[in-house]
SERO-4910 file (N, C-alpha, C, O; in steps of 0.05 Angstrom, whole numbers):
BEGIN
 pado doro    nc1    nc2    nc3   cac1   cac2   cac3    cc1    cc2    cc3    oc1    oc2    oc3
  Unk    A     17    -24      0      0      0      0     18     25      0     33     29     19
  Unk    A     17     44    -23     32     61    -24     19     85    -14     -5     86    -17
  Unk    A     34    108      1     15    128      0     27    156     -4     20    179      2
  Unk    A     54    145    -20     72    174    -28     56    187    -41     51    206    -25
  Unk    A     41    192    -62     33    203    -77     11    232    -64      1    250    -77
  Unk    A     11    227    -44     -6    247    -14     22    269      1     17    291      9
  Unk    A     46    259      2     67    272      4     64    298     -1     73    309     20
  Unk    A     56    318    -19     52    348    -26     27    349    -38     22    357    -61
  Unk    A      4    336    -14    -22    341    -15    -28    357     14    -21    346     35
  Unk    A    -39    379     15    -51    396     36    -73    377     49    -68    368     71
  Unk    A    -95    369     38   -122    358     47   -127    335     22   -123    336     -2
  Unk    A   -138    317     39   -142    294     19   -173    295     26   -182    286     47
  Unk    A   -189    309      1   -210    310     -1   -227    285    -15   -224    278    -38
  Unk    A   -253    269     12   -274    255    -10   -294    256    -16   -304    274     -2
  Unk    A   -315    245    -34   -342    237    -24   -358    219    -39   -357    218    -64
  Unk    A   -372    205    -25   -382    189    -29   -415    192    -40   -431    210    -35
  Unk    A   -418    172    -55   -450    174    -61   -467    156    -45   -463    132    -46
  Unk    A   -481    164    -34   -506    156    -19   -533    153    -30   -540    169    -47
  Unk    A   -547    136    -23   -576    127    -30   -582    104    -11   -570     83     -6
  Unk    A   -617    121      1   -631    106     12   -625     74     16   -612     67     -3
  Unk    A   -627     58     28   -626     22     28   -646     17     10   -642      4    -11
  Unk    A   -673     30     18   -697     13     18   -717     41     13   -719     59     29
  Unk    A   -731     39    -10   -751     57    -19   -737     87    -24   -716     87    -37
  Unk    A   -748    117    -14   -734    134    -31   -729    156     -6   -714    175     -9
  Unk    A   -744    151     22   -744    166     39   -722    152     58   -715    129     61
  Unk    A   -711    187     78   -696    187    101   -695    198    121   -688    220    114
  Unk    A   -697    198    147   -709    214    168   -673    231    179   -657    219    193
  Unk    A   -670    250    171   -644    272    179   -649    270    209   -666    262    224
  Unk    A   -613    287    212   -608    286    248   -628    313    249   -632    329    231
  Unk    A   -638    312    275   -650    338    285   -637    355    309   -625    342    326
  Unk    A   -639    383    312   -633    396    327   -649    406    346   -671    416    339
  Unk    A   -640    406    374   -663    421    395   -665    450    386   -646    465    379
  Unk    A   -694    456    387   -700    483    376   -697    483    353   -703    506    345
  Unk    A   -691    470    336   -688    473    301   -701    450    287   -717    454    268
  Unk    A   -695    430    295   -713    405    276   -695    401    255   -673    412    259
  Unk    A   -697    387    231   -674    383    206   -669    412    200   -685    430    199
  Unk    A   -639    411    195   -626    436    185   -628    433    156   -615    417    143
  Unk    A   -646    452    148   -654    456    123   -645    482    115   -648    500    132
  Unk    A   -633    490     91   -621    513     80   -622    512     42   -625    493     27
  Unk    A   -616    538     36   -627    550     12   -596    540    -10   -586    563    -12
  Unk    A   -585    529    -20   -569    510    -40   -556    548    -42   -567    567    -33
  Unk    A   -524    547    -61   -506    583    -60   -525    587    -84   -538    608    -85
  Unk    A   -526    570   -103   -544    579   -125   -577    588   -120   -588    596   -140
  Unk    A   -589    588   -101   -614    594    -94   -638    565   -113   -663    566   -118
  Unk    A   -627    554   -117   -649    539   -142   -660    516   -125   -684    508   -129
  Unk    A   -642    502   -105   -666    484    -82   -644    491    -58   -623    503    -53
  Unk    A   -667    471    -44   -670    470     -9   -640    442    -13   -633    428    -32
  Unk    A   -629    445     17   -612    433     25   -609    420     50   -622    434     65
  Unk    A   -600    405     59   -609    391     86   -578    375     95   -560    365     83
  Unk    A   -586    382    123   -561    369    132   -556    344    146   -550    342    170
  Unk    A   -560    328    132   -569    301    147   -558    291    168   -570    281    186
  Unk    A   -517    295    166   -510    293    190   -483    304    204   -462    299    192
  Unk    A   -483    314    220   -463    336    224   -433    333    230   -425    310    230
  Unk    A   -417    350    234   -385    344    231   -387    329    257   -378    307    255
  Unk    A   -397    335    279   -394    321    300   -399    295    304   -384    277    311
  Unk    A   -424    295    297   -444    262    293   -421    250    283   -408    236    299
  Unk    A   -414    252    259   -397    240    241   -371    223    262   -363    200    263
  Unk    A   -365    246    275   -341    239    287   -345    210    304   -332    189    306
  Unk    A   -367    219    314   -375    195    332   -374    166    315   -361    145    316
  Unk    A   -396    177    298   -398    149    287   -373    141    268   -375    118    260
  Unk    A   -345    157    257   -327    139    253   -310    129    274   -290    116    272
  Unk    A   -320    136    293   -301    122    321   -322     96    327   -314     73    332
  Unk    A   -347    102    326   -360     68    330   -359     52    317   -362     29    327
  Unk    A   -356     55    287   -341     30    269   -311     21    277   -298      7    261
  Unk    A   -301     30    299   -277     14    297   -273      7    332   -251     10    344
  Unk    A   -296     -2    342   -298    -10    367   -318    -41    361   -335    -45    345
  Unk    A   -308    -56    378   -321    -94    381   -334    -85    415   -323    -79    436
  Unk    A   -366    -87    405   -382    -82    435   -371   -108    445   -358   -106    466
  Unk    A   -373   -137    432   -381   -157    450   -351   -161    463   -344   -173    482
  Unk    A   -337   -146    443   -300   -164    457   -303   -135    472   -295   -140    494
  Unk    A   -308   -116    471   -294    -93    498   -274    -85    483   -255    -89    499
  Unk    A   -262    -74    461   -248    -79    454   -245    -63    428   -264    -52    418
  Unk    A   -219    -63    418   -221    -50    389   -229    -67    365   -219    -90    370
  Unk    A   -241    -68    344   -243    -90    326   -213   -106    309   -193    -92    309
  Unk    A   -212   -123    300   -186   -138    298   -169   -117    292   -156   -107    310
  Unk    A   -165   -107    268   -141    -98    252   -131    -76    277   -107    -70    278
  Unk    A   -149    -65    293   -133    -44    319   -131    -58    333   -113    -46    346
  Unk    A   -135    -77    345   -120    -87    371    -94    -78    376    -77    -75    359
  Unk    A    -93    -74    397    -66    -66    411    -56    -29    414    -36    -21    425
  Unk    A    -74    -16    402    -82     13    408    -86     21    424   -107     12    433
  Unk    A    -72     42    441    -76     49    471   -101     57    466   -112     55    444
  Unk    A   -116     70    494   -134     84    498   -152     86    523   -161     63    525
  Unk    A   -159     95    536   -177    102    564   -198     88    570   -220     95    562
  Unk    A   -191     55    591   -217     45    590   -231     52    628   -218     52    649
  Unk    A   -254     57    625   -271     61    646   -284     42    658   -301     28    647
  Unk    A   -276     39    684   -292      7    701   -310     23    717   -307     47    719
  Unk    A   -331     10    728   -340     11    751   -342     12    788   -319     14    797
  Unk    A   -353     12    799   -339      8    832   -340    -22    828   -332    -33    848
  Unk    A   -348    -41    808   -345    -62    822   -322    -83    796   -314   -106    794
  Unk    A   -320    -63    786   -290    -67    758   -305    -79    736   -295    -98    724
  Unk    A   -337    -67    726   -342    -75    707   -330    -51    683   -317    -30    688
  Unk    A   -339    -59    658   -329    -38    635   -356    -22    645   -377    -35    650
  Unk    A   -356      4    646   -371     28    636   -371     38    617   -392     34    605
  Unk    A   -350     57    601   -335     69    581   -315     70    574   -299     54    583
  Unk    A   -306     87    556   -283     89    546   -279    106    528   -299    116    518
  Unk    A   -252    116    518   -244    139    508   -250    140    480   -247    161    468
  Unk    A   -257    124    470   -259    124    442   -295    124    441   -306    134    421
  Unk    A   -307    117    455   -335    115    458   -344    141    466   -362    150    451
  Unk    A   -338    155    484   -336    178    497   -335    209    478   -316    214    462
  Unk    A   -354    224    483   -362    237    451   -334    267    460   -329    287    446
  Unk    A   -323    261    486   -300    278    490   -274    271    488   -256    287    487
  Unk    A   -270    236    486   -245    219    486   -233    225    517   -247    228    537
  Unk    A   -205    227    515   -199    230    542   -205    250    554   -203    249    579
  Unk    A   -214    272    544   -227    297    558   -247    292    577   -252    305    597
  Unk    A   -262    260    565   -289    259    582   -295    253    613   -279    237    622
  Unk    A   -314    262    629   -320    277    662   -308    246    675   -291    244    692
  Unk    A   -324    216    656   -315    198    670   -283    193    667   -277    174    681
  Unk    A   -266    202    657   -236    192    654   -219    214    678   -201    206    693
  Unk    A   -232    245    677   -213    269    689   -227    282    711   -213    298    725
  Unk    A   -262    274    721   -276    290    736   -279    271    758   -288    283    778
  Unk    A   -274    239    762   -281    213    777   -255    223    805   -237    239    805
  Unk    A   -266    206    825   -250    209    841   -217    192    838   -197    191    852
  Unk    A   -221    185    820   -193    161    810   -177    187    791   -177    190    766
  Unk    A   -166    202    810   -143    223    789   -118    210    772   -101    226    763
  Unk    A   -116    181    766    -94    176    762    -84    189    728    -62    196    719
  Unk    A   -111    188    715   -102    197    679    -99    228    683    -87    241    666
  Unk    A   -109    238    703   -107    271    699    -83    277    717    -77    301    712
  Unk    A    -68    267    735    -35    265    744    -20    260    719     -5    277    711
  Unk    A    -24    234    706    -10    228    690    -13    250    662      3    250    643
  Unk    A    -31    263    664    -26    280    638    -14    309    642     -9    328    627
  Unk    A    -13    305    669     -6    341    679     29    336    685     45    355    685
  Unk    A     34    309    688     59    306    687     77    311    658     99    320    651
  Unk    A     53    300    646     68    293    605     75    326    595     95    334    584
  Unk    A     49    340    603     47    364    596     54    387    612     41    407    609
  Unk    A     78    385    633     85    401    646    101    419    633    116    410    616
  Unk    A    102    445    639    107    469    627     91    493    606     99    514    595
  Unk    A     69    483    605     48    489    591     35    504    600     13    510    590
  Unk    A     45    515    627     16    528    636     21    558    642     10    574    658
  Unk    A     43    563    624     52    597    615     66    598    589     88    590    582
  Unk    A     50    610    576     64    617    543     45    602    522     22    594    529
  Unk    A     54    596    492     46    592    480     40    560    485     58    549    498
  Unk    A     15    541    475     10    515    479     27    503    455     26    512    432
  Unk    A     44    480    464     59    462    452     48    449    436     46    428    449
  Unk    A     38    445    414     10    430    401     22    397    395     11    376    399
  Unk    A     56    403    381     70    380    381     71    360    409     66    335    408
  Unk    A     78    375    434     85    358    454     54    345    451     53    321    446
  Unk    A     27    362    453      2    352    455      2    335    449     -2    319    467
  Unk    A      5    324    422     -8    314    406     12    283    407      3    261    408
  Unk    A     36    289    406     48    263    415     49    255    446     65    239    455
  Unk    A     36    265    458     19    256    492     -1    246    481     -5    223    488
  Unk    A    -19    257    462    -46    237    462    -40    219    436    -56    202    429
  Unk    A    -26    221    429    -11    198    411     -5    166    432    -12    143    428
  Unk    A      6    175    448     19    159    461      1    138    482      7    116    491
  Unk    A    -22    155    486    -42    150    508    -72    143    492    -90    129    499
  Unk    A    -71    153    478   -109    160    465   -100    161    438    -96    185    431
  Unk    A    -93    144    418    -80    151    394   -107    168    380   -106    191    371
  Unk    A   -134    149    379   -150    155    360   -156    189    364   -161    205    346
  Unk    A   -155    196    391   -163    241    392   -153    252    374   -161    273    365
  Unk    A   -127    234    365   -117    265    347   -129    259    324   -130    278    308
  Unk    A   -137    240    317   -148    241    289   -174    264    296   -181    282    280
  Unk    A   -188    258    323   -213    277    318   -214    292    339   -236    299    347
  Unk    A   -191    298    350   -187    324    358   -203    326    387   -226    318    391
  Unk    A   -185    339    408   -195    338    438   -190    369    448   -174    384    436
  Unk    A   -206    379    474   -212    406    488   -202    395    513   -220    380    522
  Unk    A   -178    396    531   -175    396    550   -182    412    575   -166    415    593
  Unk    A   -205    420    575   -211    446    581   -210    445    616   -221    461    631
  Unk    A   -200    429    621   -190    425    651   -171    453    663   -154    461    647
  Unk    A   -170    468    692   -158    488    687   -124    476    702   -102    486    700
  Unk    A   -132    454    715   -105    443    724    -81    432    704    -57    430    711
  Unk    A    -96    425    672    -83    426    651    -78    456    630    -89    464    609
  Unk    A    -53    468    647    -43    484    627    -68    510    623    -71    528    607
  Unk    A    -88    500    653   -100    530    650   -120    527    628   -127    546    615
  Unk    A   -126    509    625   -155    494    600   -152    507    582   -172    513    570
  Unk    A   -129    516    573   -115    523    538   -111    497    520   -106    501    496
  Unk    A   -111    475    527   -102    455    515   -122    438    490   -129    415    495
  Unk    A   -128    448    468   -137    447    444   -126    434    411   -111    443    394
  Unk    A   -141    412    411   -113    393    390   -149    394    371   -170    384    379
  Unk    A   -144    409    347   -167    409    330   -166    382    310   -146    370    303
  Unk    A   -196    376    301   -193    349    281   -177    350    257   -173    369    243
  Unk    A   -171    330    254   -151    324    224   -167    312    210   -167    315    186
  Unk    A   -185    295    224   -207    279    202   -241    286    208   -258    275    223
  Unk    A   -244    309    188   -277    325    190   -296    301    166   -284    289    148
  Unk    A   -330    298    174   -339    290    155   -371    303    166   -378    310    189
  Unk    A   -384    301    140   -413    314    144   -422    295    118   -408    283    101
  Unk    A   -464    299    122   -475    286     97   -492    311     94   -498    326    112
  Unk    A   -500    313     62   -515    333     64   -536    322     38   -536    301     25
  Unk    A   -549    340     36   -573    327     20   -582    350     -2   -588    372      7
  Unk    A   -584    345    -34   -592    368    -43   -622    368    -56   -633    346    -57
  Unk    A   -630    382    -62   -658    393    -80   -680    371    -62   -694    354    -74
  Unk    A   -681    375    -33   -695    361    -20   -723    374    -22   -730    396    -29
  Unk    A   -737    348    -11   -768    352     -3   -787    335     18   -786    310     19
  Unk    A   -803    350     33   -814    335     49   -828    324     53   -850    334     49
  Unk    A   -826    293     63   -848    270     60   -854    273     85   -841    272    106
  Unk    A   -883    280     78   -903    283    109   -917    255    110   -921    238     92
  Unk    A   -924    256    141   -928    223    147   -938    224    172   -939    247    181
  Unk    A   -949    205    188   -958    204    215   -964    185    222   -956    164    211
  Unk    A   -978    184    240   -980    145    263  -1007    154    285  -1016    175    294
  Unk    A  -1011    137    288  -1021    132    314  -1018    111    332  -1016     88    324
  Unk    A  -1019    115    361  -1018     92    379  -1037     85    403  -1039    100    422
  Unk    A  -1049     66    402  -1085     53    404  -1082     45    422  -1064     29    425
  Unk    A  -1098     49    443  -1097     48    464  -1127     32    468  -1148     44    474
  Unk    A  -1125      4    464  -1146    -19    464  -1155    -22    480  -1176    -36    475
  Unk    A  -1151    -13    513  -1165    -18    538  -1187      8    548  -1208      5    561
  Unk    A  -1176     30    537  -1188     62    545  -1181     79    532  -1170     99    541
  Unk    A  -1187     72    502  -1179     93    477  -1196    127    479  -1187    145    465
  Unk    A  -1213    130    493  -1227    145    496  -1229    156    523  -1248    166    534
  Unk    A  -1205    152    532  -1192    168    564  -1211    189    568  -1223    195    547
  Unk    A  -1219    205    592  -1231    223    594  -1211    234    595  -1190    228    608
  Unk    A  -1218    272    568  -1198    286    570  -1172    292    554  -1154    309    555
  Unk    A  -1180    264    533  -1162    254    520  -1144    235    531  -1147    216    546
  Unk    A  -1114    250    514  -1094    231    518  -1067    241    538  -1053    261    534
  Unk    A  -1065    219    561  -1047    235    581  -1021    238    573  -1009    229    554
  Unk    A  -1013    258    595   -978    255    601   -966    229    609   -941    229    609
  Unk    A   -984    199    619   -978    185    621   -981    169    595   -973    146    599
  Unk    A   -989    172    575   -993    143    545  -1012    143    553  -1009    119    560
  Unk    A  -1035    147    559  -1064    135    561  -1079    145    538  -1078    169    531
  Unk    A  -1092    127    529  -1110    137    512  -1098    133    480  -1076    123    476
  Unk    A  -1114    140    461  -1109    148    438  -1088    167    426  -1100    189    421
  Unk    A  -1063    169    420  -1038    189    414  -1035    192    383  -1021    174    374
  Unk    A  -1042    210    364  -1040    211    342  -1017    236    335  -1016    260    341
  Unk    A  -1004    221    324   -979    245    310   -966    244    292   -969    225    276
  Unk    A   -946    265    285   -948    277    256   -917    256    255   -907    244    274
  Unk    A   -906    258    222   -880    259    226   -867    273    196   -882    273    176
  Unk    A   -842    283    193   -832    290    168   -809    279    159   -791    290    171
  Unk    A   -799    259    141   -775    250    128   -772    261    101   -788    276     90
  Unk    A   -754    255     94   -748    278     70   -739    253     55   -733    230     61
  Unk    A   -742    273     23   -728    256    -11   -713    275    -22   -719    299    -22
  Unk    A   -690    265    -33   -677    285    -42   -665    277    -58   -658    253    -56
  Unk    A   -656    289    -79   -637    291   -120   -617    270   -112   -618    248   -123
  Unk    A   -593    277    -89   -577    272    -84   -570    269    -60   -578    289    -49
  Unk    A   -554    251    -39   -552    256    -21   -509    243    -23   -501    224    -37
  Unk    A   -494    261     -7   -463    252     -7   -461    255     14   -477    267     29
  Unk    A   -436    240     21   -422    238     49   -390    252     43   -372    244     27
  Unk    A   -389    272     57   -364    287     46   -336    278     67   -341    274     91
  Unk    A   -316    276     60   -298    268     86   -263    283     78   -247    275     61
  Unk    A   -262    296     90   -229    315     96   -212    305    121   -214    307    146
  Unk    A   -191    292    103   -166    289    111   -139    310    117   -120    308    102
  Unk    A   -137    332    144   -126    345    141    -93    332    136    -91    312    150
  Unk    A    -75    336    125    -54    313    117    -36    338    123    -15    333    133
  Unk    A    -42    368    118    -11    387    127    -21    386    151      0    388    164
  Unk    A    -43    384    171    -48    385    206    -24    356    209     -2    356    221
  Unk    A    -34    337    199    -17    311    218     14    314    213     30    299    225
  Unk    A     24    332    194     53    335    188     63    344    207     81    337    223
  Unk    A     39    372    203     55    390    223     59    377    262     79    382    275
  Unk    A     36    360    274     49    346    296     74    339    293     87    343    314
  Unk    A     90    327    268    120    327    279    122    299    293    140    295    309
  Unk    A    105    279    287    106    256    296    125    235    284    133    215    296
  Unk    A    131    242    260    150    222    245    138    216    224    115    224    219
  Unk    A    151    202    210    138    183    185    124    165    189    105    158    175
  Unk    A    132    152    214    110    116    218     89    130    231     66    120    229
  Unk    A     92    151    245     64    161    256     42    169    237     18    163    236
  Unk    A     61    187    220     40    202    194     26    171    179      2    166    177
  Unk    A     43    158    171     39    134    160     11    123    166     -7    120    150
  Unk    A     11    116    196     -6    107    207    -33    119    217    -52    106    227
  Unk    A    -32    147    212    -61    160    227    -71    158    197    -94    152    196
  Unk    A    -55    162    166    -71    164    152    -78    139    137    -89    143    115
  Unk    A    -75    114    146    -89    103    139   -108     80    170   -118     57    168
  Unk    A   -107     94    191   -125     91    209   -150    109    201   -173    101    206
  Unk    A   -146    134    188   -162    151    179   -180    134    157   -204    132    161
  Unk    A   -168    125    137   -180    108    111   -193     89    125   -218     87    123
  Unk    A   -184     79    135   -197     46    155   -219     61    171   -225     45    189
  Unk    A   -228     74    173   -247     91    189   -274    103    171   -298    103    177
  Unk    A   -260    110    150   -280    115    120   -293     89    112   -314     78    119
  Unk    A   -269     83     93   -279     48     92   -303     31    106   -319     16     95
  Unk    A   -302     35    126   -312     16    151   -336     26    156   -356     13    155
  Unk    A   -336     60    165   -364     62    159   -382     63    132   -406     58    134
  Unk    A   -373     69    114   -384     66     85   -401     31     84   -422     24     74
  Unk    A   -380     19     97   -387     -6     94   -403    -23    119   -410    -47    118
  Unk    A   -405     -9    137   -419    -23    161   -442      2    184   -458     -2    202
  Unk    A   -433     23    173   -436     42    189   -462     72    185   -470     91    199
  Unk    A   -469     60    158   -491     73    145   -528     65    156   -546     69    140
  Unk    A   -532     55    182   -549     53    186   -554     83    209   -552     81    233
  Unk    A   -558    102    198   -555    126    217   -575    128    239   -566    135    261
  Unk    A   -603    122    237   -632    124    251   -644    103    233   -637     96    210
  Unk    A   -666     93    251   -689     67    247   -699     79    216   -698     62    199
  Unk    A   -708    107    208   -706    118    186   -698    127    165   -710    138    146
  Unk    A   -672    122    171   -644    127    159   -623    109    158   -605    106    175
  Unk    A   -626     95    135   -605     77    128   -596     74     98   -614     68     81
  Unk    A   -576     77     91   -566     77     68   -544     63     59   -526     55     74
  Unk    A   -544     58     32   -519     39     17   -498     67      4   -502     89     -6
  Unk    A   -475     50     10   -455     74    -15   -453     62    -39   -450     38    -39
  Unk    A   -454     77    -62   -453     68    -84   -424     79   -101   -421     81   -125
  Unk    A   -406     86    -80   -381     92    -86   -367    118    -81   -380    139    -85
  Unk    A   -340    119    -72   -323    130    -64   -306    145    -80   -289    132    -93
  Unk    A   -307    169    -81   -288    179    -99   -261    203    -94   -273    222    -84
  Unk    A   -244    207    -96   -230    219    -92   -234    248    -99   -251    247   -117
  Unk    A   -229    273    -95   -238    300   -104   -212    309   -114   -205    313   -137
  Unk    A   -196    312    -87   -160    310    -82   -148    300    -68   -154    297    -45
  Unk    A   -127    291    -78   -113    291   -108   -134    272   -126   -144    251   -119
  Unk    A   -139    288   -154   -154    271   -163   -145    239   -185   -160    224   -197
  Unk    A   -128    239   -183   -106    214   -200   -111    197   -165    -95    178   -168
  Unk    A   -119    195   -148   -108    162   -127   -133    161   -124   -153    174   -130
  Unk    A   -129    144   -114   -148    124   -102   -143    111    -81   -121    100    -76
  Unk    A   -167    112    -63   -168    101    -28   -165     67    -33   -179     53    -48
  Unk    A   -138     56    -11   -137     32    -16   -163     18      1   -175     27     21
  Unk    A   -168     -3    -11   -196    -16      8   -196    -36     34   -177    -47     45
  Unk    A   -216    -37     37   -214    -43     71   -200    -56     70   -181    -51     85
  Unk    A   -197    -79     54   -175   -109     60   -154    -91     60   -145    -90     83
  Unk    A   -137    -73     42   -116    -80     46   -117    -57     62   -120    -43     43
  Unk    A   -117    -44     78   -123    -27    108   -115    -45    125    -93    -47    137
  Unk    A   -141    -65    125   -142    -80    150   -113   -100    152   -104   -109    173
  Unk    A   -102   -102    127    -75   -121    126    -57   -104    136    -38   -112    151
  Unk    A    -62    -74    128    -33    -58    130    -35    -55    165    -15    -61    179
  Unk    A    -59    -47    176    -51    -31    200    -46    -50    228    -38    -43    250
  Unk    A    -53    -72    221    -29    -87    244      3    -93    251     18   -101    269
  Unk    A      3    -82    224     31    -79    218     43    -65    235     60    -72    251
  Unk    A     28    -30    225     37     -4    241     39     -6    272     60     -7    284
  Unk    A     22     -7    278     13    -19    304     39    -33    316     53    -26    335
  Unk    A     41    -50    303     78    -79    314     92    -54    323    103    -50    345
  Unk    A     92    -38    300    121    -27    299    121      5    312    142     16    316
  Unk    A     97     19    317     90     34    338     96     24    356    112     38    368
  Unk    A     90     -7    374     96    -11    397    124    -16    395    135      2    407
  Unk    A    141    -33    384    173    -26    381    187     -9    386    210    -10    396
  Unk    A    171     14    377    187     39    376    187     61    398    201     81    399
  Unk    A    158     45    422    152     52    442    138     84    436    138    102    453
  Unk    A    124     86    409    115    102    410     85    109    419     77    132    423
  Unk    A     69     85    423     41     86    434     54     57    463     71     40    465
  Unk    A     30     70    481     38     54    506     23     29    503      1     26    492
  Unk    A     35     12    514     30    -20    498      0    -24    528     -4    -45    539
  Unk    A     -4    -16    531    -30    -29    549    -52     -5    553    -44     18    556
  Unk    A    -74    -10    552    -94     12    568    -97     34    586   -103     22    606
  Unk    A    -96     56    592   -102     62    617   -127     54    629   -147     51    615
  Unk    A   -127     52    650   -156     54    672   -156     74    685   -138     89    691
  Unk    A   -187     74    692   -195     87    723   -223     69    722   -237     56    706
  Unk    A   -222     78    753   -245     73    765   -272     91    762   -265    111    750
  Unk    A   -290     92    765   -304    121    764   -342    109    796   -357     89    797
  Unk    A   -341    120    804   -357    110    824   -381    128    818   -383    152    826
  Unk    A   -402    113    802   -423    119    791   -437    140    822   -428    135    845
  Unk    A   -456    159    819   -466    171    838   -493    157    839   -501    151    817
  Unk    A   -513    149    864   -529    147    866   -554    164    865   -550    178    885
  Unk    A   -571    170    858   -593    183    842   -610    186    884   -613    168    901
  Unk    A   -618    213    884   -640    208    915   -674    199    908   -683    192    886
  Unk    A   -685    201    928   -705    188    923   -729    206    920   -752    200    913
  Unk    A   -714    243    929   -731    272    937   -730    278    898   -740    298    888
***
């Protein structure tokens, strides 16, 4: 798997084509206070929709490359550091890659188990006057949390460096939808014992509940995905590092294109292919040979003692809920 040809590429821009699984409709992410983010196309000629956001995105390329039932990373990552979360009684809770903050998150730095937030105030000492080190950053969370830097972490702790500590994503993705339109729709739910509640229908489900719903159709729908490739240089990590985030990055595309497109019970879609934008001469190698290359990296990251060969833990002692 070659990937010189990216060498004096700024951004390795993609996108993919998308279409429905099954019939022609898709139910978009919604926003509190907003509902689907719908907007006017630069040409003014249709409506536009944002099916799913840089954030969402992020998430969901970090859940294609997690095994619920092993606890675990899925094969080709095994052996990838990263922040796992037990319980008071040492079951799994969470973890850093699950965690929509990575190591930032309350259960890894806010729990009474300070040991990851010692250990990072140690890595990152001197930081907490002058300009932020982005290099030292980033090969700390290299070392500890490989997958953040691909999508970027807010340390916003003030015992770290004074909550300056900011490592932005290298790998952005969004879906968007063009010349959409809305499929109106609705339901009801029958209430066979006392459909005719006095009063109607409660705040408890009683009764008869009739309601609306809106999914949308649209010309086109893509999945866009940016590889920042001058951000991971500039970390300063080396060649086997660069090597390896960018095609942990690919193995992340790949994977959800291919397993990861079921977004909502309403929203599920097939890709009908991947295309390069820039550079436009390559082409993304495919999952197999990803999945062959990055155990490789991995061997020889731990050799080189550049990612820490075991997990961190903590504990986190769930709070009990009162009864007022």
């Amino acid at each position: 798997m070659d990937l010189s040809a990216l060498n004096n590429v700024s951004r390795l821009l993609m996108e993919a084509d998308l279409e429905p699984l099954q019939g022609t409709r898709f139910q978009p992410t919604g926003f509190p206070d907003l509902g689907p983010a719908e907007y006017d196309a630069p040409n003014g000629q249709w409506r536009m929709l944002l099916v799913e956001s840089a954030q969402s995105m992020a998430n969901r390329l970090e859940a294609v490359c997690w095994d619920e039932a092993a606890d675990d990373w899925v094969e080709p990552l095994r052996g990838l550091p990263l922040v796992k979360v037990y319980d008071a009684g040492g079951q799994p809770l969470t973890n850093s890659v699950l965690e929509a903050h990575r190591i930032n998150s309350a259960y890894i730095l806010e729990g009474d188990d300070k040991s990851v937030l010692q250990l990072l105030q140690q890595e990152l000492v001197g930081m907490e006057d002058g300009p932020v080190n982005l290099r030292n950053l980033a090969a700390v969370l290299f070392r500890y949390d490989t997958n953040a830097v691909l999508h970027g972490v807010f340390l916003a702790k003030k015992a770290l460096a004074g909550g300056r500590l900011r490592l932005p994503r290298a790998l952005s993705a969004f879906i968007e939808a063009e010349d959409v339109r809305v499929a109106q729709s609705g339901g009801a739910k029958h209430d066979r014992v006392n459909p005719g509640r006095e009063g109607g229908a409660s705040t408890e489900g009683f009764g008869n509940i009739v309601y609306h719903r809106e999914e949308y159709v649209a010309r086109k729908i893509t999945a866009y995905f940016n590889l920042d490739l001058a951000q991971i240089r500039a970390f300063g990590l080396g060649p086997l590092a660069e090597d390896f985030l960018i095609s942990f990055a690919l193995f992340k595309i790949r994977r959800f294109l291919k397993t990861g497109l079921r977004l909502r019970t309403a929203c599920d879609f097939r890709c009908n292919g991947l295309t390069v934008t820039q550079p436009r001469d390559w082409q993304v190698p495919s999952l197999e040979e990803l999945s062959g290359r990055l155990p490789e990296l991995i061997h020889k990251l731990r050799a080189e003692g550049m990612i820490h060969p075991e997990p961190l833990t903590v504990r986190f002692q769930t709070k009990k809920r009162g009864n007022g």
